[in-house]
Steps between C-alpha positions, in 0.01 A plus 500: 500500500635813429553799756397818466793729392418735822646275713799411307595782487467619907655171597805609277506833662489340855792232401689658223501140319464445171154531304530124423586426851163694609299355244563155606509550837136663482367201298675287800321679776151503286536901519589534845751788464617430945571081377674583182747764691575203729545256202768745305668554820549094552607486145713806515727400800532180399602619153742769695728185635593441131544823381850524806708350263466798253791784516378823633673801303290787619371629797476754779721704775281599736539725834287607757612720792285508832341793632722661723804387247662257800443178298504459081517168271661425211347246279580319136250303325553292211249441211535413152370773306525885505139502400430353845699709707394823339141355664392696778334178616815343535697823637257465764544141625865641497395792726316236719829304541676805571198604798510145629919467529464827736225372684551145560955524460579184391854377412501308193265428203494104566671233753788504252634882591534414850810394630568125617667654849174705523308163506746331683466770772137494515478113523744491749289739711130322416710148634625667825107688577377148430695261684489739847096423423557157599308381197588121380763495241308366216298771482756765533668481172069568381444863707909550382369479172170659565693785636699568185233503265324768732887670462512440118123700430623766761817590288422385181343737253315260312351284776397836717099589495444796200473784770209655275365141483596244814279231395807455173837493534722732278580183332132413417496912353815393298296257342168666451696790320694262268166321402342847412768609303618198366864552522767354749572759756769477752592696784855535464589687850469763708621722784342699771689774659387617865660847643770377793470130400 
């Protein structure tokens, strides 16, 4: 059955996807505009873990400085297309990066940028909380572990909650903006500079 064009046509100004995208995402949800937003979004990140292999040539420097000008961020963010990063959609997911690194100040993008002595450290000290709790030993090397995932989404930029949006992480955004756009994007790195610090 074929949808009326109306529709189409909002749901591609509410997800940026593709007209073909829309159409058949419509005809999937019978014309329920709400259902076919949720069906391009399943299809989109799952289509967004293939498109990280793709090189990213383009992109963004971004910098926000904080009221009072005591605390600013740095930020790079890789796409692959200059059409893309000229967006004003995309420069502001990179502006929402920016506002989240001051906010939330975590140290790397992933579990990769921080240090093995770092973890080391932090293991160390979970072990030593742990066994002074008298707990039995099996279970231990669990609320160890337990312990350093909480540490991993406290410092890790793409397992924190969105700070707009806590019920995502920024890694969940990542994806949601690479499955609107339809290029890999990458967040290459950034730094965030705090007067006296």
């Amino acid at each position: 059955m074929s949808q009326p064009t109306e529709k189409i046509v909002d749901l591609r100004r509410r997800t940026g996807a593709g007209m073909m995208d829309c159409k058949a995402a419509i005809e999937e949800a019978a014309g329920d505009v709400e259902k076919a937003i949720e069906i391009l979004r399943t299809k989109g990140i799952a289509k967004a873990a293939k498109k990280a292999e793709r090189p990213t040539a383009a992109g963004v420097i971004e910098s926000y400085i904080h009221p009072g000008e005591r605390l600013g961020v740095l930020i790079e963010v890789d796409c692959e297309t200059d059409f893309v990063a000229r967006n004003q959609e995309f420069r502001r997911f990179v502006r929402d990066l920016a506002l989240h690194i001051a906010a939330a100040d975590p140290v790397a993008i992933d579990r990769t940028g921080i240090a093995a002595d770092v973890i080391e450290r932090e293991k160390r000290i979970y072990e030593e909380q742990v066994a002074q709790s008298g707990k039995p030993a099996n279970i231990v090397e669990k609320i160890v572990q337990g312990k350093l995932e909480k540490f991993y989404a406290d410092v890790c930029l793409l397992e924190q909650p969105f700070v707009k949006a806590p019920e995502k992480t920024v890694g969940d955004y990542l994806k949601e903006t690479i499955a609107k756009f339809g290029e890999n994007t990458i967040i290459r790195r950034f730094a965030r500079f705090k007067l006296g610090e």
